[in-house]
C-alpha positions as CSV (number, residue, x, y, z in Angstrom):
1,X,3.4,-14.2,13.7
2,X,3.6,-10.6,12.8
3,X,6.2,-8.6,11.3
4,X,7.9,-5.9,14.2
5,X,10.1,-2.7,13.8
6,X,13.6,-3.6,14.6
7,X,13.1,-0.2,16.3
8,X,10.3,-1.5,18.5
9,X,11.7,-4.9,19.6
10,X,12.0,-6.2,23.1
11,X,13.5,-8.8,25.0
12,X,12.5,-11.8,25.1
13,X,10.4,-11.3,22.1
14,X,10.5,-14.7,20.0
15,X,12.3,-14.9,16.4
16,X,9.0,-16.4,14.3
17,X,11.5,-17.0,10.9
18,X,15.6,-17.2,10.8
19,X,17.3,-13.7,10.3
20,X,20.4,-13.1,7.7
21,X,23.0,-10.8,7.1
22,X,23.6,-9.1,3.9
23,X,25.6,-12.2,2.5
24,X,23.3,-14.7,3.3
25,X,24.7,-15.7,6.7
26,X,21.8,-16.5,9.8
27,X,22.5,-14.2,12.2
28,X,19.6,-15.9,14.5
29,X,17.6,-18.6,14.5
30,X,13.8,-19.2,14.6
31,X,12.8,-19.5,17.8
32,X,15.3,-17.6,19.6
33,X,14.4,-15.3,22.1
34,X,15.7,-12.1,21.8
35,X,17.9,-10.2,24.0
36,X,19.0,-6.6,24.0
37,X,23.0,-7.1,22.0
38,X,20.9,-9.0,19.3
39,X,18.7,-5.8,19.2
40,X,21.2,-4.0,18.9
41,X,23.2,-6.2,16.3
42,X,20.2,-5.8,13.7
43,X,19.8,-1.9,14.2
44,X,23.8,-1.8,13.5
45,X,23.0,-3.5,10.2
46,X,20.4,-1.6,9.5
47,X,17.6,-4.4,9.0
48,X,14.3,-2.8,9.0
49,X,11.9,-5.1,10.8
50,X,11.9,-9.1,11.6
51,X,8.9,-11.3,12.2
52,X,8.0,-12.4,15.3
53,X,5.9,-15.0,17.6
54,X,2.6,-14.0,18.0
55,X,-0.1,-16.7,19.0
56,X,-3.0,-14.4,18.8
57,X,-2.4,-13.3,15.1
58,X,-3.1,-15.3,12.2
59,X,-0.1,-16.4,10.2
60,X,-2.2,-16.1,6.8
61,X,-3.0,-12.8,6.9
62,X,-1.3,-10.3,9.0
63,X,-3.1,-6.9,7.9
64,X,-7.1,-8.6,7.8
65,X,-8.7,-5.1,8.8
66,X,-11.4,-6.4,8.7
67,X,-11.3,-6.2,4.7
68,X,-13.8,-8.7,2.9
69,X,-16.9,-6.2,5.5
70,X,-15.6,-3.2,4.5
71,X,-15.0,-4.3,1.1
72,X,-18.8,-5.1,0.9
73,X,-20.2,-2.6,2.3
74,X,-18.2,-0.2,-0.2
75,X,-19.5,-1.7,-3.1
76,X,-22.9,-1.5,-1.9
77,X,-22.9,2.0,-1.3
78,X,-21.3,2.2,-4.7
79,X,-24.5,0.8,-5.9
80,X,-26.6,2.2,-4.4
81,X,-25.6,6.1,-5.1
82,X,-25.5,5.2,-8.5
83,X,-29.1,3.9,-8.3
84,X,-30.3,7.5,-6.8
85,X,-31.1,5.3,-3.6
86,X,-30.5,6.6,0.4
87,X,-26.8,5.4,1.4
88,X,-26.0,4.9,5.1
89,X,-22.8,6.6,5.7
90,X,-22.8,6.0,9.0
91,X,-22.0,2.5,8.3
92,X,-19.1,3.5,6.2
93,X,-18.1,5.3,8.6
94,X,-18.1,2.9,11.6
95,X,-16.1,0.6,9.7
96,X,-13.4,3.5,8.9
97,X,-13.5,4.2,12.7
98,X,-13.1,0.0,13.3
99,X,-10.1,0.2,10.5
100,X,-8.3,2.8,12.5
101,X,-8.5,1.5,15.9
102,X,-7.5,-1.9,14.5
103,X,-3.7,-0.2,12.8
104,X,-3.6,1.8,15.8
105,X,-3.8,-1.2,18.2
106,X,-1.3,-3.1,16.2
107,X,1.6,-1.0,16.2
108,X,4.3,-1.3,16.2
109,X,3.6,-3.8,13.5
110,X,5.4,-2.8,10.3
111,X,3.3,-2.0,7.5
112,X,4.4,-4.0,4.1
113,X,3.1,-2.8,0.5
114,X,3.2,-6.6,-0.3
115,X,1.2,-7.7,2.5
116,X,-1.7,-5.4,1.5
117,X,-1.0,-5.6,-2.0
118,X,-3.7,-8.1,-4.9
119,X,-1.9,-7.8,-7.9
120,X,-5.1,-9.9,-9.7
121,X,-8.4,-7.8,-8.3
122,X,-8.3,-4.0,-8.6
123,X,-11.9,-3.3,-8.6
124,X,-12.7,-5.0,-5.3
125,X,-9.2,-3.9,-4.0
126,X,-8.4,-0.5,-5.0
127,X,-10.7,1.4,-2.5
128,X,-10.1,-0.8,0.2
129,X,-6.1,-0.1,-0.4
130,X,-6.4,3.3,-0.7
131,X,-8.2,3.7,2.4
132,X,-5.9,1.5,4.8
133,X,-2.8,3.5,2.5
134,X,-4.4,7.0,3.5
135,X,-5.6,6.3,7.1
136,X,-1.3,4.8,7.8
137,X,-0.1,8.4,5.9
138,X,-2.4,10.3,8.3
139,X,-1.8,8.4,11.4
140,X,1.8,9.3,10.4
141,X,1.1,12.7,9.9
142,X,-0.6,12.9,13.2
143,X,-4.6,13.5,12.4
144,X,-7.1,13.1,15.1
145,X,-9.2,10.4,14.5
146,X,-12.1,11.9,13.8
147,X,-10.0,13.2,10.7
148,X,-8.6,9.9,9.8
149,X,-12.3,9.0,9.5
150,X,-13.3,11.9,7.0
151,X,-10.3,10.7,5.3
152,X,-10.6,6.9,5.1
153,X,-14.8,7.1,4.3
154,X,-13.5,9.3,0.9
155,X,-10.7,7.3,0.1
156,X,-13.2,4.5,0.2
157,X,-15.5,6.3,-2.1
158,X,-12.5,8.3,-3.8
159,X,-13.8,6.9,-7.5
160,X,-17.8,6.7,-7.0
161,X,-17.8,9.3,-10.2
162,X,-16.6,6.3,-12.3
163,X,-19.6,4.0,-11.8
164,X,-21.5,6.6,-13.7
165,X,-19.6,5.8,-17.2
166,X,-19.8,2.8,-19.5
167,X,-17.7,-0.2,-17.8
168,X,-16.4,-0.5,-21.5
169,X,-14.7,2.7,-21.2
170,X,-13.1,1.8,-17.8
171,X,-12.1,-1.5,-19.5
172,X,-11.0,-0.3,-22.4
173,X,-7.5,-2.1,-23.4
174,X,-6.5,0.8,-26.3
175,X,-5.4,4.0,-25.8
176,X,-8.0,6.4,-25.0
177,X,-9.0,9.1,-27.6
178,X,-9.2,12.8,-26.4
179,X,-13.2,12.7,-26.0
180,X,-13.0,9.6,-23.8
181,X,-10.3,11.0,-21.7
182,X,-12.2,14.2,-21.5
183,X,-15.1,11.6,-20.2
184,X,-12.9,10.2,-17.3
185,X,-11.0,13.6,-16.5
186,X,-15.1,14.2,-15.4
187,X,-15.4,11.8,-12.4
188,X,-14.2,13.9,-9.6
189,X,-16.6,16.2,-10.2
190,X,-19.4,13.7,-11.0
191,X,-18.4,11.9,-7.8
192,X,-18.5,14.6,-6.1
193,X,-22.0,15.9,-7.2
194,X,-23.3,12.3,-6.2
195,X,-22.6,12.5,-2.7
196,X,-23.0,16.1,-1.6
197,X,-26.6,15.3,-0.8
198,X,-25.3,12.3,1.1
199,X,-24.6,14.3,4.4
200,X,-20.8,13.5,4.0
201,X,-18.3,16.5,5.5
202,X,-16.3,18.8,3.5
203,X,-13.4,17.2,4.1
204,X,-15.0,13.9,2.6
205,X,-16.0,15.1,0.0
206,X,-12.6,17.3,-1.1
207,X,-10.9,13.7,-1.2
208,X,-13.7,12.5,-4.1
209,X,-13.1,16.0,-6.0
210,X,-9.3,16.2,-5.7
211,X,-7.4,13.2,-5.8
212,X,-6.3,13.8,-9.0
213,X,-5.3,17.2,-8.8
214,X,-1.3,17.7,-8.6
215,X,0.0,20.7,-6.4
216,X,2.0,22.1,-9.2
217,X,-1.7,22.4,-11.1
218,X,-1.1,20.1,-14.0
219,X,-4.3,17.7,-12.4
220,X,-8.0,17.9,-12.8
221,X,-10.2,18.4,-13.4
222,X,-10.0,21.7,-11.5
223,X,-6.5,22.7,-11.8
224,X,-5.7,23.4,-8.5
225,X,-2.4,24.3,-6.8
226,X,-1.0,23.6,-3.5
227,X,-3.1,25.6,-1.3
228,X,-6.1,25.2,-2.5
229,X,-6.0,21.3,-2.2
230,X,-7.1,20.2,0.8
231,X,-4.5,18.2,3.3
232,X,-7.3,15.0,3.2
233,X,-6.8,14.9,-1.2
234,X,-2.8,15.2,-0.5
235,X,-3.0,12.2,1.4
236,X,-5.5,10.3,-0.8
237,X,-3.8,11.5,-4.2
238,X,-0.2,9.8,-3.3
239,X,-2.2,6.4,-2.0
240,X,-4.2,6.4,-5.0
241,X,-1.4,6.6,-7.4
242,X,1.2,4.0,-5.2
243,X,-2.0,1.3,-5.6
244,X,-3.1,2.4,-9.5
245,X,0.4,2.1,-10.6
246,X,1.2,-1.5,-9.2
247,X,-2.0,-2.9,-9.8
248,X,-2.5,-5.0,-13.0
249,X,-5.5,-3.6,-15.3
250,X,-6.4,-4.6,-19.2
251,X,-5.0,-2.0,-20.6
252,X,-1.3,-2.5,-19.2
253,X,0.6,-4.6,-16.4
254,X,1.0,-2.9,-13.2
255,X,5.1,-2.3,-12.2
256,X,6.3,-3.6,-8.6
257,X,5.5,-2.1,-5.4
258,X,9.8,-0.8,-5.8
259,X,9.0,0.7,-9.1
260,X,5.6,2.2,-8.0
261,X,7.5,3.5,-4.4
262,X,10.8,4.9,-6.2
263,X,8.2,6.7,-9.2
264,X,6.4,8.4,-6.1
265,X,9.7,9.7,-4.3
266,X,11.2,11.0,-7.7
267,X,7.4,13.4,-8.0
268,X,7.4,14.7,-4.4
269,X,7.6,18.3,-4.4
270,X,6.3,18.5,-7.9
271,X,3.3,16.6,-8.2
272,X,2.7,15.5,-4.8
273,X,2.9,17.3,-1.2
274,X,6.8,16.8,0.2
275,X,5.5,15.9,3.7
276,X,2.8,13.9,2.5
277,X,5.6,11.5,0.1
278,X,7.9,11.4,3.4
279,X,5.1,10.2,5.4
280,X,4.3,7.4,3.0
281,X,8.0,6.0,2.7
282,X,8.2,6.0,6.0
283,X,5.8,3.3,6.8
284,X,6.4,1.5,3.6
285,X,9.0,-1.0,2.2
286,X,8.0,-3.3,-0.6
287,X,8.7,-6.6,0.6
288,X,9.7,-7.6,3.9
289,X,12.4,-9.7,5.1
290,X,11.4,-13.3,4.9
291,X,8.9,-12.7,2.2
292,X,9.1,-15.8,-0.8
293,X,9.3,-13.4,-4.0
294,X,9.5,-14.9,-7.8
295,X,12.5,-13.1,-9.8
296,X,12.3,-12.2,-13.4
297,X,14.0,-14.6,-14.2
298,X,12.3,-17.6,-12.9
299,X,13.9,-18.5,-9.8
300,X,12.1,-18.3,-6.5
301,X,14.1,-16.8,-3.4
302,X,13.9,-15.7,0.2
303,X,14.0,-11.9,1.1
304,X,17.0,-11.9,3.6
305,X,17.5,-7.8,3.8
306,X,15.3,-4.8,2.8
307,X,15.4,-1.3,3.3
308,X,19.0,-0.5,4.5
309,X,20.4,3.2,3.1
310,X,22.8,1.3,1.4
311,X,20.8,-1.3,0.0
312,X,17.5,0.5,-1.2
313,X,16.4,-2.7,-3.2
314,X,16.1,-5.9,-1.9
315,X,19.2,-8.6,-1.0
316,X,17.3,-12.1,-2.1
317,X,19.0,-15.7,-1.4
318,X,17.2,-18.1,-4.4
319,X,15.8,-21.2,-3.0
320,X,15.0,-22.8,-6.4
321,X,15.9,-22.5,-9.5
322,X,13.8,-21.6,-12.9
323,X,13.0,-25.1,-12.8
324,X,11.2,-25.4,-9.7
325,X,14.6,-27.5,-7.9
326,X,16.1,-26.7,-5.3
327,X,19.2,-25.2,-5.2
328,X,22.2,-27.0,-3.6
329,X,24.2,-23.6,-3.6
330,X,22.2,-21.0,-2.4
331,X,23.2,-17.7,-4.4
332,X,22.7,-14.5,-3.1
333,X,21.3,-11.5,-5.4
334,X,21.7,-7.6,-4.4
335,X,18.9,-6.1,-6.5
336,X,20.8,-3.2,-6.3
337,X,23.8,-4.3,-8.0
338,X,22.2,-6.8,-9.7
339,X,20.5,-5.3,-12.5
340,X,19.3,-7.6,-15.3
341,X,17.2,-9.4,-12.0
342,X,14.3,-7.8,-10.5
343,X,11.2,-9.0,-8.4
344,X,8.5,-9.5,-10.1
345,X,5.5,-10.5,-7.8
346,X,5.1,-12.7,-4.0
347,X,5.8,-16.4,-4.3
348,X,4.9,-19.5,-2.6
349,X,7.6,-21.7,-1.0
């Protein structure tokens, strides 16, 4: 199955999973073909995408992109630019150009933060997300491919400068002291002096040197303002933030793809390009309808509507209780109204 824009539906499409209204009600059933007044129906409600019948696609994994190859092939260039050894880009970038054309050919799929998202592995993960979170911004923002290439190959190698300090500073669970922040604050730069001699393009390379700058100039480790960060680091420093801030690391628990999404859209136009942050949200909800999710407080429930104007947060009907039963009465939770609840992670069911 594969999740579908309610914007991009057609008839006689094939409802993969049941569809709800706002209070819990099925408005269709599984298995139901579509037809043009139930399109219409669910763009009147405002429901952002349904999944759909798809015998091609694999129902484990919807967005594979070929992940576990590029993942590998990442880390070995990792280690081998920290080795001083020769590092075939052109691998890295073949695989970028592969990534593309794969998103490209799936549209209109609709992109989910959960469905990319591993809360429990950021160091295989977090280059791999950044890359497929860049290439979807630029896509959106309408770069040629060749581009979305330069872009995805230094999203990919975005944090090479890090290999080059002590894992136990990476790791470290305490608060780092000013000399070992002044250490990280470093690997932009380092990164960036590593693979210069690689035969990477500008536009590569300003990605490795400027993620972490801010257009308002309070980033490093340059300092830089608006115009004189490159479009490529825009892109990269707003996908690179979205996956460091939900991701779990030692030193604190990462928040949920909502949390990381809503702290993104409250620093566009300050720390992060406008058009850039309205690109992003435009691809992305945090968990789609149909998605199992575990609440904070224990219970396990069914996403039955997300993304609506007037519901920005999820509306979640609970399927069992904290217990693990269940439930005979099925309660529905509006995440917006319903404060003292919130998602916490992606469940099993």
């Amino acid at each position: 199955m594969q999740l579908v824009r309610v914007q991009q539906l057609a008839e006689g499409m094939i409802l993969a999973r049941d569809v709800f209204d706002y209070n819990g009600r099925v408005l269709l059933y599984q298995g139901m073909p579509l037809k043009k007044r139930y399109i219409d129906r669910l763009k009147e409600i405002g429901l952002f995408a349904v999944y759909i019948v798809d015998n091609e696609s694999d129902d484990r994994f919807l967005f594979p992109f070929g992940k576990e190859e590029i993942i590998k092939e990442t880390s070995k260039a990792l280690d081998d630019i920290t080795n001083q050894k020769s590092v075939c880009t052109g691998i890295l970038r073949e695989k970028i150009a592969e990534l593309i054309e794969d998103i490209i050919t799936r549209e209109p799929i609709a992109i989910f933060l959960s469905e990319i998202k591993n809360f429990d592995n950021y160091t295989s993960e977090h280059s791999f997300n950044v890359a497929v979170l860049s290439i979807l911004i630029g896509l959106t923002l309408g770069l040629k491919r060749s581009e979305m290439v330069d872009l995805g190959v230094g999203a990919l190698l975005h944090d090479v400068g890090k290999m080059l300090l002590p894992r136990s500073l990476i790791n470290k669970p305490e608060k780092l002291n000013t000399s070992e922040w002044e250490q990280i604050k470093k690997h932009p730069e380092n990164g960036y002096k590593l693979l210069e001699k690689h035969k990477l393009s500008i536009n590569t390379l300003s990605v490795i040197k400027e993620h972490h700058e801010r257009i308002n100039g309070t980033g490093y480790p340059l300092g830089l303002k608006y115009n004189q960060i490159t479009l490529n680091a825009k892109i990269a420093m707003v996908a690179d933030s979205f996956d460091a801030m939900s991701s779990n690391r030692v030193y604190r628990k990462g928040v949920t793809p909502y949390k990381a999404i809503k702290a993104i859209e409250t620093m566009s136009g300050l720390y992060f390009d406008a058009k850039v942050v309205e690109a992003f949200l435009s691809n992305f909800v945090p968990y789609p309808v149909g998605a199992a999710v575990r609440l904070s407080d224990g219970q396990i429930g069914i996403v039955i509507a997300s993304g609506a104007e007037k519901q920005p947060e999820p509306v979640v009907q609970v399927v069992f209780d904290k217990l693990g039963n269940m439930t005979h009465i099925k309660e529905v939770i509006h995440l917006t109204k319903e404060k003292a609840v919130q998602i916490v992670g992606l469940a099993s069911y």
